[in-house]
OpenMM code with the backbone's topology and positions (N, CA, C; nanometers):
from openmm import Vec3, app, unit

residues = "UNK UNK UNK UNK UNK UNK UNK UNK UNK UNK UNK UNK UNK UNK UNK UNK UNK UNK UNK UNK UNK UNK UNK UNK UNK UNK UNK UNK UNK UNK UNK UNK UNK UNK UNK UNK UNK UNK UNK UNK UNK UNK UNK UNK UNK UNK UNK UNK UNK UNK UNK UNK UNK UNK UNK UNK UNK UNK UNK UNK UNK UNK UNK UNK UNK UNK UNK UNK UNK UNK UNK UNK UNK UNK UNK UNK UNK UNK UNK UNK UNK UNK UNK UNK UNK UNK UNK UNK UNK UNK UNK UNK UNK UNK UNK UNK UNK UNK UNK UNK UNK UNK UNK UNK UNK UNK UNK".split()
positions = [
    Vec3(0.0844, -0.1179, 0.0000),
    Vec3(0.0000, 0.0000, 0.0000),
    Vec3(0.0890, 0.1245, 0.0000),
    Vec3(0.0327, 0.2381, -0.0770),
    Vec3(0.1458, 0.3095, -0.0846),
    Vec3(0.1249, 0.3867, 0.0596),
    Vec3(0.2354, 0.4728, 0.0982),
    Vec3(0.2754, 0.6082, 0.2168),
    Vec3(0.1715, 0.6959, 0.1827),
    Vec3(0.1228, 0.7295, 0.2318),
    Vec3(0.0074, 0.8315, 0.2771),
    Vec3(0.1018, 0.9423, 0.2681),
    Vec3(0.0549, 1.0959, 0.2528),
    Vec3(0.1240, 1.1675, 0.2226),
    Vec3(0.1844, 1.2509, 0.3535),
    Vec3(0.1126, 1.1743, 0.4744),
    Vec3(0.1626, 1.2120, 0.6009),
    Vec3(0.2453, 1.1219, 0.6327),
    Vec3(0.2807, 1.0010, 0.5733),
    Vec3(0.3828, 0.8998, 0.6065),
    Vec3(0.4855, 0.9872, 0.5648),
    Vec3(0.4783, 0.9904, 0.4187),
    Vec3(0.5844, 1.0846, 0.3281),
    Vec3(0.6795, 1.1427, 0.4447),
    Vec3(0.5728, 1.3021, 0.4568),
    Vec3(0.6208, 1.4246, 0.5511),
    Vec3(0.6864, 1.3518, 0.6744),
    Vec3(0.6504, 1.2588, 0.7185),
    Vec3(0.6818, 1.2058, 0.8176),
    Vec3(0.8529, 1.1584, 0.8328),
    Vec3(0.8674, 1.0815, 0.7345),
    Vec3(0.9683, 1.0397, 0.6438),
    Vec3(1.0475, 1.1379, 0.6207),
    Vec3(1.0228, 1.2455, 0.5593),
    Vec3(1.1521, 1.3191, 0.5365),
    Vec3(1.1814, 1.4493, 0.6122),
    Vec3(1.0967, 1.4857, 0.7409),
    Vec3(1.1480, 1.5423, 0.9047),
    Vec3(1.2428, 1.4337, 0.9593),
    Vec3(1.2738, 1.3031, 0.9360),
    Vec3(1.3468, 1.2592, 1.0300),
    Vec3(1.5204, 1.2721, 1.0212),
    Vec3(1.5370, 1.3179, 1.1283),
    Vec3(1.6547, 1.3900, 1.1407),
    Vec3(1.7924, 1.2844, 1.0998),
    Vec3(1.7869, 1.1687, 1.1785),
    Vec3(1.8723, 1.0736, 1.1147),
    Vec3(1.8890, 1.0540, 1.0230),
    Vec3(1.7448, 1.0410, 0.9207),
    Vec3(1.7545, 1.0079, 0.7752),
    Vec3(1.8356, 1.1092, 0.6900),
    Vec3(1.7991, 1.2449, 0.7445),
    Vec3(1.9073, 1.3383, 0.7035),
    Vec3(1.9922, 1.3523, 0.6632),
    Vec3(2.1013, 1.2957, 0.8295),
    Vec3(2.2147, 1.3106, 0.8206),
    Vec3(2.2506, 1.1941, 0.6989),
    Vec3(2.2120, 1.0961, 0.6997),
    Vec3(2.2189, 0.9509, 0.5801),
    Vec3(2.2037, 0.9995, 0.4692),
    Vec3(2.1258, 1.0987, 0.4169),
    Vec3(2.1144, 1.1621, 0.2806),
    Vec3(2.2416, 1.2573, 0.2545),
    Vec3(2.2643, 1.3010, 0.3864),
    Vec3(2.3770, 1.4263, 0.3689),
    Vec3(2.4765, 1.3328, 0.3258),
    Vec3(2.5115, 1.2234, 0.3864),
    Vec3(2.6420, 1.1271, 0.3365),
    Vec3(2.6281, 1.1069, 0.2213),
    Vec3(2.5028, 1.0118, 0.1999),
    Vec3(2.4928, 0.9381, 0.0513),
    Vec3(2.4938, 1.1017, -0.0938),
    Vec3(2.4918, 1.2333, -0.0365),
    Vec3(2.5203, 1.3225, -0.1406),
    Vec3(2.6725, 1.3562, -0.1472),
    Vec3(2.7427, 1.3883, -0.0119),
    Vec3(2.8634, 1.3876, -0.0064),
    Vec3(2.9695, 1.2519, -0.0817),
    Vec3(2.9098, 1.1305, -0.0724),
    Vec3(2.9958, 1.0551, -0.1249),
    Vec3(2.9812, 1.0548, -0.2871),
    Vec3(2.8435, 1.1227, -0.3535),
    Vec3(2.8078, 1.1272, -0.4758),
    Vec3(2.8629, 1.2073, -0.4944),
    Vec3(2.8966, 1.3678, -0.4774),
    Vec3(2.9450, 1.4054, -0.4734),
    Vec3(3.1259, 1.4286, -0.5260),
    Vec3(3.1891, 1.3393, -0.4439),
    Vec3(3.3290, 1.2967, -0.4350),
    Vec3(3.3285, 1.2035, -0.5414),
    Vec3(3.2268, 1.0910, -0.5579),
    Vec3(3.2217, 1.0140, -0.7290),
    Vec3(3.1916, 1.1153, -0.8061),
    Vec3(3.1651, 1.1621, -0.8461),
    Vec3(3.1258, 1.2984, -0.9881),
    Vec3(3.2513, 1.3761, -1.0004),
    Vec3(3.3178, 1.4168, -0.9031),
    Vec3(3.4432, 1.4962, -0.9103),
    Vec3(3.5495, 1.4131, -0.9393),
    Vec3(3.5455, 1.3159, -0.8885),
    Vec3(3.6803, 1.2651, -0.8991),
    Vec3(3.7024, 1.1013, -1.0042),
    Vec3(3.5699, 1.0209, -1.0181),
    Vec3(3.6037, 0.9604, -1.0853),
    Vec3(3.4761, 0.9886, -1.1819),
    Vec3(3.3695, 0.9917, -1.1901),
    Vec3(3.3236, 1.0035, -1.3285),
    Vec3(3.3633, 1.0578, -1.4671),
    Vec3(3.3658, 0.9818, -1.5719),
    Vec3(3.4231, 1.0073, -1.6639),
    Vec3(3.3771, 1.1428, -1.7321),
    Vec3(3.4292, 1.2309, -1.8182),
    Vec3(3.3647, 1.3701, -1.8864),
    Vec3(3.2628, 1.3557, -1.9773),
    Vec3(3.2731, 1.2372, -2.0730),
    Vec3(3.1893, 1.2459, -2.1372),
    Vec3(3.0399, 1.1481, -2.1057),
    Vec3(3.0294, 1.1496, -1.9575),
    Vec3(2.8700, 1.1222, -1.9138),
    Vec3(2.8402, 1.2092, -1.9418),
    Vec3(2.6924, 1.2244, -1.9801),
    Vec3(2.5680, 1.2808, -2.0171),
    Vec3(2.5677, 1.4271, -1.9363),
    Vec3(2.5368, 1.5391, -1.8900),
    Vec3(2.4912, 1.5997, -1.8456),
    Vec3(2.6329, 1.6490, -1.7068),
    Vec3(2.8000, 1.6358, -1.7795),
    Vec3(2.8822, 1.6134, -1.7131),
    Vec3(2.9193, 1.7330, -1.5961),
    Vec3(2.9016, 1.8239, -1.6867),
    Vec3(2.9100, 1.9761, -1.6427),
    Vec3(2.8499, 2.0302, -1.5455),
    Vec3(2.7273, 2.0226, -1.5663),
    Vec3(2.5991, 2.0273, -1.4722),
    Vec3(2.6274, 1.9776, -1.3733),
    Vec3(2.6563, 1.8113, -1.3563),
    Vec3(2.6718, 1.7356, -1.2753),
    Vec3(2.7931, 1.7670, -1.1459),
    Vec3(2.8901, 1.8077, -1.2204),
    Vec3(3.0240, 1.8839, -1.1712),
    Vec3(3.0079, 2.0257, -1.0773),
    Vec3(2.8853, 2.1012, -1.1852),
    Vec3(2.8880, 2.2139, -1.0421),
    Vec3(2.8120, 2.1162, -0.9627),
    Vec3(2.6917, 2.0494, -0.9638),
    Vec3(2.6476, 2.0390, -0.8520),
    Vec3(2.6890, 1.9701, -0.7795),
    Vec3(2.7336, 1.8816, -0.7917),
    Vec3(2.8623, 1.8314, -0.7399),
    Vec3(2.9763, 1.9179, -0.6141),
    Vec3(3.0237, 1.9703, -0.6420),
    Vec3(3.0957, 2.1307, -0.5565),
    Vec3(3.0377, 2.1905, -0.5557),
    Vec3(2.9008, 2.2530, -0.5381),
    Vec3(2.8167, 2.3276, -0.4790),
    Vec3(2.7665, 2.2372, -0.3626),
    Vec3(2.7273, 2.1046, -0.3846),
    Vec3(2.6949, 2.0077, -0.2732),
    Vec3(2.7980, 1.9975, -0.1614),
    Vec3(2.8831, 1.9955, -0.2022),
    Vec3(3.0064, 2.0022, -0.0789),
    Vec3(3.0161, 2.1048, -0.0124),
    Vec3(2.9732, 2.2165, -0.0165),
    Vec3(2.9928, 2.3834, 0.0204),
    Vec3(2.9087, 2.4028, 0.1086),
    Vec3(2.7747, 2.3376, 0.0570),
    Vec3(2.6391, 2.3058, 0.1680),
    Vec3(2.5367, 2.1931, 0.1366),
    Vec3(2.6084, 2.1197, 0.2183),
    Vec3(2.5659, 1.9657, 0.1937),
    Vec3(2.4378, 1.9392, 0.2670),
    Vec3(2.4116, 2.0081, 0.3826),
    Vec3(2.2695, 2.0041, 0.4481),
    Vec3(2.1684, 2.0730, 0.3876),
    Vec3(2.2100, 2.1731, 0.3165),
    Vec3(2.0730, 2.2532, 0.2104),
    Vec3(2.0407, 2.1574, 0.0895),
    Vec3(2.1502, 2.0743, 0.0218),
    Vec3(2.1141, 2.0114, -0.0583),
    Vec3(2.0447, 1.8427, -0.0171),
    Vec3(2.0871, 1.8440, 0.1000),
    Vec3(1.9782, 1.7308, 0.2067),
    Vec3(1.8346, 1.7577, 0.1797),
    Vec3(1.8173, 1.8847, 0.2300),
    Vec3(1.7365, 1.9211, 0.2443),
    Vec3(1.6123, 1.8762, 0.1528),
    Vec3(1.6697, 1.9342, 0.0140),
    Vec3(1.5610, 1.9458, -0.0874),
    Vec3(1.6226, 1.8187, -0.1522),
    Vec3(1.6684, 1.7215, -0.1305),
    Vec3(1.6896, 1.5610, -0.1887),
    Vec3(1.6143, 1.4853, -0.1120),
    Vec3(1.5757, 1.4895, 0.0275),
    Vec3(1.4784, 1.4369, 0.1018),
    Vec3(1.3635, 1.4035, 0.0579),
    Vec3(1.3499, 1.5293, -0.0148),
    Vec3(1.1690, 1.4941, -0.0824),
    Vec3(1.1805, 1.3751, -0.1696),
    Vec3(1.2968, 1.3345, -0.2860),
    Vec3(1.3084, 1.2207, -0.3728),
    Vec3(1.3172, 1.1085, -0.2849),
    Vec3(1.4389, 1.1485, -0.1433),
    Vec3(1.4152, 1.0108, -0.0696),
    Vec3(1.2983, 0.9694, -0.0122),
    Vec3(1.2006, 1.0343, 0.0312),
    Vec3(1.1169, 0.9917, 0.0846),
    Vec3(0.9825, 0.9950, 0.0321),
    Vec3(1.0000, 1.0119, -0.1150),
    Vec3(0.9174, 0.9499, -0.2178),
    Vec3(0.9050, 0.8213, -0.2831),
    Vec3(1.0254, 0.7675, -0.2362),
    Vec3(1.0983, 0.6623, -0.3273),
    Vec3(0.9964, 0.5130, -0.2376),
    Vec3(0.9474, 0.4247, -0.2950),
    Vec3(0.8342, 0.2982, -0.2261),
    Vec3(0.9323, 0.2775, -0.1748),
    Vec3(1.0599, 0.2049, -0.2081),
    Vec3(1.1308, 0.0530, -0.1395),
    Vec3(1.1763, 0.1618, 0.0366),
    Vec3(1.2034, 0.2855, 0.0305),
    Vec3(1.2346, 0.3842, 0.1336),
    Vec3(1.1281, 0.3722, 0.2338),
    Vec3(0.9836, 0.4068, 0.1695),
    Vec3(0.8847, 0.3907, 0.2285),
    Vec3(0.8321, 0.3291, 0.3108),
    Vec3(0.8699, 0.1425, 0.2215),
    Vec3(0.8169, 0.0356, 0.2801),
    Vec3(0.9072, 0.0514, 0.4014),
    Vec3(1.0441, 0.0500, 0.3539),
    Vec3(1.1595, 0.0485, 0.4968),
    Vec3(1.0908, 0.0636, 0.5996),
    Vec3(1.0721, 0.2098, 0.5960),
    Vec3(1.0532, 0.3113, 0.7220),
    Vec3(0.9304, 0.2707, 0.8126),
    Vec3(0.8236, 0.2652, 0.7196),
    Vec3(0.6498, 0.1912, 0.7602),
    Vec3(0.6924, 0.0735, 0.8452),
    Vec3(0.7341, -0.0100, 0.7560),
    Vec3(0.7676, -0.1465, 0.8635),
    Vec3(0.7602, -0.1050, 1.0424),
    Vec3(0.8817, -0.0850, 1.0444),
    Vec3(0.9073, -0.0369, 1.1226),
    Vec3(0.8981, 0.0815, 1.2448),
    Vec3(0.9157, 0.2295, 1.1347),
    Vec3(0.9058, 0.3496, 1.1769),
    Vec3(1.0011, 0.4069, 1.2402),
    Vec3(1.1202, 0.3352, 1.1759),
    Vec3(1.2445, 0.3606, 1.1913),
    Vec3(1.3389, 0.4049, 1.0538),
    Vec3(1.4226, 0.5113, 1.0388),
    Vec3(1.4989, 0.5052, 0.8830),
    Vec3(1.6287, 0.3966, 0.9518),
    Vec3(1.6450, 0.3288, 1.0509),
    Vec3(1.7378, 0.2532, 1.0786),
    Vec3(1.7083, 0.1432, 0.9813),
    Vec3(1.5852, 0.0910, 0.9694),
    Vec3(1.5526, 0.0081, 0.8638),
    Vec3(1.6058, -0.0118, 0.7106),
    Vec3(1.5998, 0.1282, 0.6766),
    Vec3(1.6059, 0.1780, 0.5301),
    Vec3(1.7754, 0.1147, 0.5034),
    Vec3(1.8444, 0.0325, 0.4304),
    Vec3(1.9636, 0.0361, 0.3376),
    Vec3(2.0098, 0.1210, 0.3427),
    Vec3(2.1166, 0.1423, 0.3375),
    Vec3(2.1845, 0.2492, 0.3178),
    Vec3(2.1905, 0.2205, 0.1387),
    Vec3(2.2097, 0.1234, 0.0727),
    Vec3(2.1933, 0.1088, -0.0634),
    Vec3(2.0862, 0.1846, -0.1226),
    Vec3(1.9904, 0.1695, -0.0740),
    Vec3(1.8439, 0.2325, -0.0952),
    Vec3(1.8320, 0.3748, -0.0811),
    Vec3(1.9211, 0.4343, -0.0137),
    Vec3(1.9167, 0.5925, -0.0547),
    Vec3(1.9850, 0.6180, -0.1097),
    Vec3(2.1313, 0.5175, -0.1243),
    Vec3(2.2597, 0.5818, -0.2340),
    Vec3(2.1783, 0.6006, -0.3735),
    Vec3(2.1034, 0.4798, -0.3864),
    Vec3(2.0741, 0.4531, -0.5038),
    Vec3(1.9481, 0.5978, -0.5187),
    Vec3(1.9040, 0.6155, -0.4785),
    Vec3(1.7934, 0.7326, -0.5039),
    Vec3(1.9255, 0.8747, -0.5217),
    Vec3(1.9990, 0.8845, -0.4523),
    Vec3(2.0513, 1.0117, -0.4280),
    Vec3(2.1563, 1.0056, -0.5905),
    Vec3(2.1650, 0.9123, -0.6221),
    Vec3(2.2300, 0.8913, -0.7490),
    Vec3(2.1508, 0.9107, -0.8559),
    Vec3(2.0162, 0.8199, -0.8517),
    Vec3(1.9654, 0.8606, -0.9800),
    Vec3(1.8827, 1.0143, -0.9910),
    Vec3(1.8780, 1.1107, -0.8819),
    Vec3(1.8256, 1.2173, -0.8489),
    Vec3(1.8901, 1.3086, -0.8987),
    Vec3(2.0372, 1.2748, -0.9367),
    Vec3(2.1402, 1.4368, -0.9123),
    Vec3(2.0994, 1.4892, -1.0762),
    Vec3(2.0284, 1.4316, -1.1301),
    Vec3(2.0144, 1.4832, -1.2473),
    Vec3(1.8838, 1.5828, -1.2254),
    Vec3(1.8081, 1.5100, -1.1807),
    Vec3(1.6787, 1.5950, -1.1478),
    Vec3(1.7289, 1.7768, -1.1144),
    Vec3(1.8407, 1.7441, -1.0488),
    Vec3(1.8764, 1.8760, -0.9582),
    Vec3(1.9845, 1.9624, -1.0527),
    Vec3(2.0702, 1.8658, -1.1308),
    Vec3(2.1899, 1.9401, -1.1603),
    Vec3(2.1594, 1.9723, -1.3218),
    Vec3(2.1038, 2.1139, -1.3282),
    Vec3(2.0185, 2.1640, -1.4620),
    Vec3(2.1439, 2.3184, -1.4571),
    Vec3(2.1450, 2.3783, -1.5748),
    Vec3(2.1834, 2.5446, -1.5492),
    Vec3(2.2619, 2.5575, -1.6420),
    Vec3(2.3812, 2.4828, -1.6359),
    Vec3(2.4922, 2.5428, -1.7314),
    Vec3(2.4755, 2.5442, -1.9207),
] * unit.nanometer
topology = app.Topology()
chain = topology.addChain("A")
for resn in residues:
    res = topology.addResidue(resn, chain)
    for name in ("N", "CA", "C"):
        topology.addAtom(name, app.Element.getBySymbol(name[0]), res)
C-alpha cells in the first residue's frame, strides 16, 4: 500500500535520515568529481552540482529528502518499522544517485 502523504512528511522530518542523505550526497558528490568520466551525459551540470553540494551539503539534504522519501522501497523500509534505521543504506545511495540529475540543470 502506498505512504500516505503524512507517512511521506513524516519520512523526510526525520533527522537521522538526514544526516544519511547528507552522506549518501557527499559521497556522490566525491564520485562525480573525482572519478566520473567527462563524457557522461549531463557532465558539467553534474560537476557544479557536485561542488556546490560540498559547500552546503545540508541545504542540498534538504531538498533531496523529498526524492528520498518518495521513493516505495524507502517507504516500505521506514512503515515497517518506523524507523529510517531500517532503510539500506543502498536504498538511498541509489535514489541520491539517480536524483542528481533531477537537480543538476543550469549550465
Amino acid at each position: 500500500m502506498p505512504a500516505t502523504l503524512t507517512q511521506i512528511s513524516t519520512i523526510r522530518k526525520d533527522v537521522d535520515l538526514k544526516e544519511r542523505v547528507t552522506a549518501a550526497i557527499a559521497k556522490q558528490s566525491e564520485y562525480i568529481l573525482n572519478t566520473e568520466l567527462p563524457n557522461t551525459p549531463n557532465h558539467l551540470n553534474r560537476r557544479k552540482w557536485a561542488m556546490d553540494a560540498l559547500m552546503a551539503p545540508e541545504v542540498f539534504a534538504d531538498r533531496m529528502l523529498w526524492m528520498v522519501s518518495g521513493n516505495t522501497s524507502i517507504q516500505d523500509a521506514f512503515i515497517a518499522n518506523g524507523e529510517q534505521s531500517d532503510i539500506p543504506d543502498g536504498d538511498i545511495i541509489y535514489v541520491v544517485n539517480i536524483s542528481v540529475d533531477s537537480f543538476a540543470r543550469g549550465l
